[in-house]
N, C-alpha and C positions, 0 to 999 in steps of 0.2 A: 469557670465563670470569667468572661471577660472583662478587662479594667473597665468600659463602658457601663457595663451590667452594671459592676460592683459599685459604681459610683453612683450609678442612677437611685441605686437602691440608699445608698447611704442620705442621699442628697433625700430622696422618699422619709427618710426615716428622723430627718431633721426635721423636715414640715409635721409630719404627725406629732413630734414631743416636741414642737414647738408651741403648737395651737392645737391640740389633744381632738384634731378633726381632721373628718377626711372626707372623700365625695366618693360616690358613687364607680365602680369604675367605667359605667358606660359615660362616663360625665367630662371624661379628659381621657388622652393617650398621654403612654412615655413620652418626654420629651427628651429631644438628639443632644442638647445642651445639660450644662450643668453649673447649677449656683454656688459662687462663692462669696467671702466677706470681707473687708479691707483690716491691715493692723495696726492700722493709721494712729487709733486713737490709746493705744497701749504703750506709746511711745518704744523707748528700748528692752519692753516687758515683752518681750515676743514669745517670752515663755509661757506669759501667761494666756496670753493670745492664743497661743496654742491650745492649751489647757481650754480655752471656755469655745473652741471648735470643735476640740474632742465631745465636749460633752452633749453638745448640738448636734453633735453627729453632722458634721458638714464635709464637703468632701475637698473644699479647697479655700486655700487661704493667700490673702494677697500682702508681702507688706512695701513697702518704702525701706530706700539704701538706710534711713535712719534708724527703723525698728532691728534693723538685721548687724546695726555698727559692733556687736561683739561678737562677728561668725563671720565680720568680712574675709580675712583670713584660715575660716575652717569649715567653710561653706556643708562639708559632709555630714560635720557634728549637729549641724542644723537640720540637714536632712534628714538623719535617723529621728531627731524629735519630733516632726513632723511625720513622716513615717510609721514610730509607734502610735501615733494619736490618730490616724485614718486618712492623713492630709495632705495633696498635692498642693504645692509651691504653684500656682497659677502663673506669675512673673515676678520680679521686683520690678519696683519702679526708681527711680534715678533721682528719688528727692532724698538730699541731708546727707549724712557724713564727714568727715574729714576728706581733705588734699581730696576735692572733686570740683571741675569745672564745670558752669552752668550756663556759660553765657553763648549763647548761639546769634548775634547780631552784629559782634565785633570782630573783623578780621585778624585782627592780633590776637583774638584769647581763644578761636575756635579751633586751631590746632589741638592745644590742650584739650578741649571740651571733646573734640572726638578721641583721642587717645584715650581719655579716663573713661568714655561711653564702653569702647571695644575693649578694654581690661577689665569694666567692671560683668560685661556679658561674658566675656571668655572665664574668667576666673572664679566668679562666683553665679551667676545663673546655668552658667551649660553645665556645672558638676550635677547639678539635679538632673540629668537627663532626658526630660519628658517636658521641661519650659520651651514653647515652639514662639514666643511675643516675647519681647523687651516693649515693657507700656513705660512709658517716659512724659516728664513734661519738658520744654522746649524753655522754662527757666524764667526770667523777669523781662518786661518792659526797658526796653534805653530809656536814656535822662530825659524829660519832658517829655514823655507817654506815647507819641503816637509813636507807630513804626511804618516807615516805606518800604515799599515794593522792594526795593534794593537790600532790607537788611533782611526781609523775608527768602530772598536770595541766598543770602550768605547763611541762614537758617537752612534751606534746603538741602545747599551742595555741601555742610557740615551733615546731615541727615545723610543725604545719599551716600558720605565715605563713610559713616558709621555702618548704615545698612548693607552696603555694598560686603563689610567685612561678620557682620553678622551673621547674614545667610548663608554662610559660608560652616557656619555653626549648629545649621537648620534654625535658625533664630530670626523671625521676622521682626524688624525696628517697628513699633508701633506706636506714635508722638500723641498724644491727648491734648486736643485744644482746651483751655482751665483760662477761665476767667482772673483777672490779674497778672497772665503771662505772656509771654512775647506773640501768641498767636490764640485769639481768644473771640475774634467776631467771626462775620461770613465770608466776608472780602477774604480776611486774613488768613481764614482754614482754607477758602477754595484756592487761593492763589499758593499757598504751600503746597496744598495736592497737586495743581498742575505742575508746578516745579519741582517736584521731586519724581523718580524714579519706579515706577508701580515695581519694578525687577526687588527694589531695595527695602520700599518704604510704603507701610501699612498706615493704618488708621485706629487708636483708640478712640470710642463714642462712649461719651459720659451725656445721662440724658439730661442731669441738671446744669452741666457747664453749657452744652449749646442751648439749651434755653434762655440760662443768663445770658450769654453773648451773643443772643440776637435770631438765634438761628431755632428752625425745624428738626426735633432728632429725626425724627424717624425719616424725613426727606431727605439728613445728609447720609445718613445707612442707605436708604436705595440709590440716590447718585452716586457713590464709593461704595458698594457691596463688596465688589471683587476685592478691597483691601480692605473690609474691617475685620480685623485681630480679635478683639475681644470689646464687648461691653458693658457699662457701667449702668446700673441702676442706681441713683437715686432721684428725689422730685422736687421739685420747687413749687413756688409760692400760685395759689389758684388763679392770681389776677392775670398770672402770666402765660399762661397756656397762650400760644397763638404768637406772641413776643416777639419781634423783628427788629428791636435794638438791645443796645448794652444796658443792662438793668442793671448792675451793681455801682457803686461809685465807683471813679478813679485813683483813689487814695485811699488810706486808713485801713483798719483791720476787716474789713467788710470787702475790700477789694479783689479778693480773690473767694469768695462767695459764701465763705461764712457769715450766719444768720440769715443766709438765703436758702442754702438749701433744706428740702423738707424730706421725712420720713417717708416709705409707702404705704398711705393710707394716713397719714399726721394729721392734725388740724392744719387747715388752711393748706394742703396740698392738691395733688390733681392740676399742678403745671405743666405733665406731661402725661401725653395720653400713652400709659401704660400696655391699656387691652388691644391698643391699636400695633403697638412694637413688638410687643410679645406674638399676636399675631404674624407678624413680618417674618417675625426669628422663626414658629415653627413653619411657614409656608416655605422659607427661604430653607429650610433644613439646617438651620445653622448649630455646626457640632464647636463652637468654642466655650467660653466660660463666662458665664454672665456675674457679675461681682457686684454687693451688698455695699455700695462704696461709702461708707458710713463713718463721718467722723466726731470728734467729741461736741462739737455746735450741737449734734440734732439728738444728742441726749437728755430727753423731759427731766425736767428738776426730779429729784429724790429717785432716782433711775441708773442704769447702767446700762455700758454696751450691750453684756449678753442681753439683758431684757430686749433693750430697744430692737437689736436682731430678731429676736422672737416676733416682734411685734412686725417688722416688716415682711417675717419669711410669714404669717397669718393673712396678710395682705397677697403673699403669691396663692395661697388657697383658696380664700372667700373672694376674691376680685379677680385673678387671673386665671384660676380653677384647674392650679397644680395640683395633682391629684395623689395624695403620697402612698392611696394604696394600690392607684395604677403600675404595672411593671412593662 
């Protein structure tokens, strides 16, 4: 059985004992992708993380440099746990930890900032050998908020020495524009993309941060097709479908888009049109990793992650008509 097979099925088997339904199989084909779920919200519990993927049966798990802070140094003993449990390492992402630099808009600190990028891909995501994306975010806003074209610059040519030494590793750099971070509207994502490097540097698509930040998902996946890496499912708020400015504040704990973004399928969701991207993905063949990016905000009161999971991989069955007994 190939690793594709194997996952498809497992990925199949999540949705059925997720939401104890299934469709028809003339009602959906396999799909070339495969769904995974964020560790975001388990903080440095990865183990447990682990543990309620396993039971989901899901075939991939995504976390943050901060969930993984007690394995940075033993990257392998991670892998076997994830390993016995049925579950690929999708990427880490480059948020939290100790001694790591984050600041991409400052010529004095971006040294550092790539150095810590290309030791944290070499020494703890290429031991997994099978992570092809480093998803990353691009870090905080300079002092009085806006950013110019010029430190989007110095964001780039840091991007492009990071990626430059990445793919080197078969490791595509892939940057997530994220609402409250240095690159998080249209202008900002398009003028990164043209400044950087297609050789070097991809694109991570989360559908609810470009929504918050003003932008179209599903139009910035077809204008960047050829570099999107991996992407992020989750939804935002109903009023916003269609949205072409920054919806979040500038400040305060909402600024990077917490209590903004929505379940699939939540009340008041339906900011991103779902059936139209998931469309895109199977017509475009896309074989990467679609991720559950789910964090502790969009947990209903008296609830939990696994639930709330359950509750969005049901939304990929009844609304997008993954079919978990198609093979």
């Amino acid at each position: 059985m190939t690793i594709a097979r194997r996952h498809f099925l497992q990925t199949s088997a999540a949705l059925a004992g997720a939401t104890g339904l299934g469709l028809t199989p003339a009602a959906a084909k396999p799909l070339p992708f495969r769904y995974a779920y964020s560790a975001i919200s388990w903080e440095t519990n990865i183990e447990e993380a682990i543990k309620v993927g396993q039971r989901l049966r899901m075939p991939g798990i995504e976390p943050f440099r901060q969930n993984v802070v007690n394995y940075l140094d033993k990257p392998l003993v991670l892998k076997k746990l994830m390993d016995d449990a049925g579950l690929q390492m999708v990427t880490c992402s480059n948020g939290g930890g100790p001694d790591f630099s984050g600041n991409f808009y400052d010529p004095r600190l971006t040294p550092k900032t790539i150095a810590d990028h290309i030791k944290f891909a070499r020494d703890f995501i290429l031991p997994f050998g099978y992570c092809n994306h480093f998803k990353m975010n691009n870090g905080g806003r300079p002092p009085g908020y806006d950013v110019s074209d010029e430190q989007i610059k110095v964001c780039a040519d840091a991007l492009n020495a990071i990626g430059k030494e990445t793919i080197k590793f078969g490791i595509k750099l892939a940057p997530h524009p994220h609402v409250g971070s240095l690159i998080q509207t249209e202008h900002e994502t398009r003028k990164l993309m043209e400044l950087t490097d297609p050789r070097y540097v991809w694109l991570t698509t989360d559908t609810s941060h470009l929504t918050l930040g003003g932008m179209d998902p599903l139009q910035i996946m077809k204008d960047y097709w050829p570099r999107v890496a991996e992407v992020h499912y989750k939804d935002a708020p109903r009023h916003l479908r269609g949205n072409k400015v920054l919806a979040v504040p500038k400040s305060g704990p909402e600024a990077g888009g917490h209590g903004w973004f929505r379940n699939l399928g939540g009340p008041d969701s339906a900011g991103v049109d779902f059936p139209a991207i998931q469309k895109f993905l199977i017509e475009k063949n896309y074989k990467g990793w679609v991720t559950l990016d789910l964090d502790a905000s969009m947990i209903p009161a008296g609830s939990n992650m696994e639930e709330n999971i359950k509750g969005n991989l049901k939304y990929l069955v009844d609304v997008l008509h993954v079919d978990p007994q198609t093979v």
